[in-house]
N, C-alpha and C positions, 0 to 999 in steps of 0.2 A: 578438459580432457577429451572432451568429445570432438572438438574440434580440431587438437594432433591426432585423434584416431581418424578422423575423416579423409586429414592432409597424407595418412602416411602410405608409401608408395609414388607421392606425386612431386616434379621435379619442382623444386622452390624453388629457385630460377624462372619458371613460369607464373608464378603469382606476384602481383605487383598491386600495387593501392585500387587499380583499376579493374582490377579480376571479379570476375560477375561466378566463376564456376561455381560457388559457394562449398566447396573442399577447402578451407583455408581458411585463416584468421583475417586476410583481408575482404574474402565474400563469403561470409558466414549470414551478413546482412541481404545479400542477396540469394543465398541457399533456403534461407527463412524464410523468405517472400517467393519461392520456387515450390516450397515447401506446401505454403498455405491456397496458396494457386493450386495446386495439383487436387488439394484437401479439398477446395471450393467447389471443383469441376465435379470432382467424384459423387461428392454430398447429391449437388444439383441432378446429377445423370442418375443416382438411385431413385434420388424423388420424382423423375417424373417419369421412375418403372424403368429404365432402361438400365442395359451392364448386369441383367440379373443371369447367374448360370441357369440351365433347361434343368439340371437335376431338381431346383429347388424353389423352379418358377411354379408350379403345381400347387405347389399347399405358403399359404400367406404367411401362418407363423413360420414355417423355415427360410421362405424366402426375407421376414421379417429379420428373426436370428443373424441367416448370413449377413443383410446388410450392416447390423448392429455390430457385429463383429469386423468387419471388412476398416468401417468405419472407426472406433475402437484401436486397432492397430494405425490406419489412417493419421490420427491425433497423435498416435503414443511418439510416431517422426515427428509430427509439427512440435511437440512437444522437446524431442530434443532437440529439433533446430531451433528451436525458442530458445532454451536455454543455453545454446553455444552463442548465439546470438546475443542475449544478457550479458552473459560470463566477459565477451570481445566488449560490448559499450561500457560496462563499469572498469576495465581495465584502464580504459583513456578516460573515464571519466574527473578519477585525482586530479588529473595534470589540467583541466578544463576548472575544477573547480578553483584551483588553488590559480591560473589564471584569472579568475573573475577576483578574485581576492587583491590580489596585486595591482589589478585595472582599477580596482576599488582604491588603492592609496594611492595609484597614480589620478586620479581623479581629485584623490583632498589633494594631493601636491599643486595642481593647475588652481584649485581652488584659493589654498590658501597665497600661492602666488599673485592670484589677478585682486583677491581682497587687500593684501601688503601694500598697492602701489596705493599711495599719498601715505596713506599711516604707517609703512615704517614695518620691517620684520621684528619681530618679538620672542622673546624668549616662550611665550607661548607657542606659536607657532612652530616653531624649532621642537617641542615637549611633543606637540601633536602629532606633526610627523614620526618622531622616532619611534611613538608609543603606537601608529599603525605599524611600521614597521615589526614590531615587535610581536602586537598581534597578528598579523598578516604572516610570519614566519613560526609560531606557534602552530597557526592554524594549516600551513603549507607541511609541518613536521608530521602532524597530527595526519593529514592525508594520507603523503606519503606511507605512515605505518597502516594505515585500512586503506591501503590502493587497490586490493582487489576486492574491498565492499563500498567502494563508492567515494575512497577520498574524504572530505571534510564532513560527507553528508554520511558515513556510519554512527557516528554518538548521535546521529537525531531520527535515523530508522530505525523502526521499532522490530520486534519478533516475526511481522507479518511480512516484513519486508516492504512496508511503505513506511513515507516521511510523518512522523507522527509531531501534531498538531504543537500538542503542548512544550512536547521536547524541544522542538524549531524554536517558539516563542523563548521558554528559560534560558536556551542556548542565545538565545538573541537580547535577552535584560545582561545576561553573565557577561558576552564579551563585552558588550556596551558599558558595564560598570568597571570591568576590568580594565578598559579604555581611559575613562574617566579619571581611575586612583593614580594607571601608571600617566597623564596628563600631568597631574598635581604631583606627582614625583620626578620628574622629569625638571619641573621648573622650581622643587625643592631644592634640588640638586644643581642649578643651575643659580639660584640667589645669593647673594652674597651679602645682604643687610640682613640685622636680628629680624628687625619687625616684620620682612618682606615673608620672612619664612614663618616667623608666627602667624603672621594670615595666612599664610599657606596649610597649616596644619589645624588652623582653626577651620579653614575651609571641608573638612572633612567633618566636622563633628556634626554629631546625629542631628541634630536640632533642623541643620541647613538641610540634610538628603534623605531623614524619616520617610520620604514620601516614595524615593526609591528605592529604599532599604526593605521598606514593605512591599513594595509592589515583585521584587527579587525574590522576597521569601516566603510570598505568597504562588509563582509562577514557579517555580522550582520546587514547593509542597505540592499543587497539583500533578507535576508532570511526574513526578514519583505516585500520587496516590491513584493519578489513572491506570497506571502500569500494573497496580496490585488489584485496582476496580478489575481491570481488564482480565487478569491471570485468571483471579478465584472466578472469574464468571466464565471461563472459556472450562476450568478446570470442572466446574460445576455444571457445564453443560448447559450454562443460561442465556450462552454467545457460541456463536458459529463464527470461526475465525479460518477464514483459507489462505494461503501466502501467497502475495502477489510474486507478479515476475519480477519487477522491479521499482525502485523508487522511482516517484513522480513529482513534480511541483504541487501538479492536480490535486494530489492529496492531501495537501494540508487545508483546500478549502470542500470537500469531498469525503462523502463516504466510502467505505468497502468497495460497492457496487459501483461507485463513480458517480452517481448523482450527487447533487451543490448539497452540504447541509448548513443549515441555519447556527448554530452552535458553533460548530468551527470558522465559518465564516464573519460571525459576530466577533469572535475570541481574537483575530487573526486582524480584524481592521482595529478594534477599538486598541490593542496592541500596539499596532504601527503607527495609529495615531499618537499614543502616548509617546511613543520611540523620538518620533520626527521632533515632538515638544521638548523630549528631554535632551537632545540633540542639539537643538536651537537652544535651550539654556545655557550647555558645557559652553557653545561656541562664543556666546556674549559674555558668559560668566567662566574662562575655563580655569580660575582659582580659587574654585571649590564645586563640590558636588552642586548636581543639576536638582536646583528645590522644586519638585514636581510638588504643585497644587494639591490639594488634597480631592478638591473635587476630581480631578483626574483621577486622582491614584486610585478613591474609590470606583471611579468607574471604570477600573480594567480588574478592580476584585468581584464586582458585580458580575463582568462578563466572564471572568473564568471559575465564578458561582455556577453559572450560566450551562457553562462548559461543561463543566465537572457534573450538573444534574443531567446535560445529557447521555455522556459516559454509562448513567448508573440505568437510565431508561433505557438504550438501544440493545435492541437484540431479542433474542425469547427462543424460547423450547420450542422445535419443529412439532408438530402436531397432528395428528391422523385424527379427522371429523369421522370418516364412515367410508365403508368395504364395499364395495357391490360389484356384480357379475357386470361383467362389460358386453354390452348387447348389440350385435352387427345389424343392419337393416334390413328384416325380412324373418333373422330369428325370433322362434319361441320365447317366449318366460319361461325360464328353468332356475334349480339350482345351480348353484355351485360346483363346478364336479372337476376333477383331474385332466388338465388339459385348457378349460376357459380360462380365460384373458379376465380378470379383475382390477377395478378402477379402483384407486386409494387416492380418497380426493382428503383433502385438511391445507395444512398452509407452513409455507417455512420449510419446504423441502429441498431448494434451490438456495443454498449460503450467498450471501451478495460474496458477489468476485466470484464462484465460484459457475459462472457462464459457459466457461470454453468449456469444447470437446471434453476433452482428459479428466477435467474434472467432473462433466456430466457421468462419464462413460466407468465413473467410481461409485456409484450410487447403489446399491444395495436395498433388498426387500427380504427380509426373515419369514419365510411361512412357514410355520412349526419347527420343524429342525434343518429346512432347506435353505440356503441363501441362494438369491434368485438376483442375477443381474439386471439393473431395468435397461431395453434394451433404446437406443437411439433409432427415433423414428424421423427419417427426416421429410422436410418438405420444402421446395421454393423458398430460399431465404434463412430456412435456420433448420430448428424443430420441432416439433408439437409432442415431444415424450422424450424425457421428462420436462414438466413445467416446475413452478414453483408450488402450485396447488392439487393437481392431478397428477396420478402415476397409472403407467399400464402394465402389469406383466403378467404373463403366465402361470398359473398352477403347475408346476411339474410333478410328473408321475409317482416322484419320490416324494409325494405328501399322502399320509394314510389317511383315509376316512373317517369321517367324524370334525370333531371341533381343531381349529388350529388357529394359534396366536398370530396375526401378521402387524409385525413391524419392519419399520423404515431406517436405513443409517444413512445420512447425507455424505457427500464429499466431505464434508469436514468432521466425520466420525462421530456424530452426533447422534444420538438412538433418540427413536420419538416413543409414545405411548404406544399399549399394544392392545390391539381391537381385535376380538374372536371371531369367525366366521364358519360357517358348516358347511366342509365338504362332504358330499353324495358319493357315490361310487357310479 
């Protein structure tokens, strides 16, 4: 939407794949990056004092304010051109994915091409193919109907708007096993001796595939139980949940914040190890399910044990240690009074992802009955207010004297504990 409101008035005839104006669904990507350039300049020129107006260069908290605000609106553009930005890459994203899909069966096609010469095409082979096909057109349908969340990869984004871990992984035993049965149906259907098809159907019985039956329904129990771990803890306020911009590969080995996590990274290799083995079973054995080991199988129930106890650990209640008056160099020791600048130092005030501009520039402080925005302080490279541990803001006028409750609400709407402090007059 933001992007035909940008375009309208401008002759389309003038935009073409090559268009940098960033008015238009073709340089929306480069309107973005014009966007955060302009962002970048401004941030740097306030930090080092320059671009401040003369009304409001005089006194540090107004001149403060204005920049926080200037700033503030600054973001709230980069923030739509971010998201027209989004909006244009998941649109071509279907058609990119559901190409890697296809490239993927035309890959087993050369495959099983160049393995046929001396031994001879098979009715196996023939079952193999069709049954990518089939998947591969499945999953091309499936796209198509979420083409504007992302094609193949919407059933495995989660709420947050990133590629969630466990869901990729279930998603990835389900096709694989759905592969597998329509294999052995393909070449059921292709038999023509009794017995040929009685070991075909024998081929399915539990005895042979236990080991992938379990490992399926245990990766498909998790990815559901993270989802409800995740809900009641975000509902409960025991998890700071921000939505990203958009999916990433990044994320299935990645936290929130983007750093590597251990958990998902263990879940995600010891997974594709199993995958590749049960893989190389189908293909030497593909008339009957792939007898995954048990030693395997346990050890992808271990790792998304693994998994699943970090789900229930990550996260916690933002939290305020302690209040105190914020002291410039050269002031007195004083109270508290109407107008000082007070530090709210604790931890968890900063949600991972929740870095950029837009969403600092949401952050909120309760002092009594006022809501006080904390304002963006910048400096060389980023900012120093708000951090994750420290907050600076201001008492304003409209706080009465005497005791008052100060609490914190993060970008992701999360209230922390509330600490009293005495204001003076």
């Amino acid at each position: 939407m933001a992007v035909q409101e940008a375009g309208q008035g401008v002759d389309p005839g003038a935009h073409r794949g090559g268009c940098t104006c960033g008015d238009c669904p073709h340089g929306v990507r480069e309107g973005h990056r014009r966007a955060v350039a302009a962002f970048l300049e401004k941030r740097e020129e306030y930090a080092s004092g320059q671009g401040l107006p003369v009304a409001v260069s005089h006194s540090a908290s107004a001149s403060r304010q204005w920049v926080s605000d200037e700033l503030t609106q600054s973001a709230a553009y980069v923030a739509v051109r971010r998201r027209a930005a989004v909006e244009a890459r998941l649109a071509r994203l279907w058609w990119r994915t559901a190409a890697v899909v296809w490239g993927l069966v035309l890959a087993l096609a050369v495959v099983q091409a160049g393995t046929a010469v001396g031994a001879g095409w098979t009715a196996a082979r023939t079952s193999g193919l069709l049954a990518a096909v089939l998947v591969a057109a499945a999953l091309t349908g499936a796209g198509y109907l979420h083409r504007t969340r992302g094609g193949a990869l919407a059933p495995v984004t989660g709420e947050d708007n990133r590629l969630s871990t466990s869901r990729a992984l279930a998603a990835s035993w389900v096709l694989f096993t759905a592969y597998a049965v329509l294999v052995l149906a393909g070449q059921l259907a292709a038999a023509s001796a009794h017995g040929r098809r009685d070991d075909l159907i024998a081929g399915l019985d539990l005895a042979r595939g236990v080991g992938v039956v379990t490992v399926v329904a245990v990766v498909c129990g998790v990815a559901v139980l993270v989802r409800r771990v995740v809900g009641v803890r975000v509902l409960g306020q025991r998890l700071q949940k921000v939505r990203a911009d958009r999916p990433r590969a990044a994320d299935l080995l990645t936290d929130d914040s983007g750093r590597g996590s251990f958990t998902d990274i263990q879940y995600v290799v010891v997974t594709a190890v199993a995958l590749v083995f049960a893989a190389v079973r189908l293909a030497r054995r593909p008339d009957q399910l792939p007898d995954l080991p048990w030693g395997l199988a346990v050890l992808v129930l271990i790792s998304a044990a693994t998994y699943l106890t970090g789900k229930y650990a990550e996260g916690g209640r933002p939290v305020i240690l302690s209040v105190v008056r914020s002291r410039e160099a050269g002031d007195l020791d004083a109270p508290i009074r109407t107008g000082d600048d007070i530090e709210i130092r604790g931890a968890g005030f900063v949600p991972p992802g929740a870095q950029t501009v837009d969403h600092l520039a949401r952050m909120t402080v309760r002092i009594g009955a006022v809501h006080v925005h904390v304002p963006l302080v910048p400096v060389p490279g980023g900012f120093n207010n708000p951090t994750d541990t420290v907050l600076t803001v201001p008492v304003p006028a409209d706080v009465e004297p005497g005791q008052a409750e100060v609490q914190v609400v993060t970008a992701a709407g999360v209230e922390t504990n509330r600490v009293t402090i005495d204001v003076t007059d």
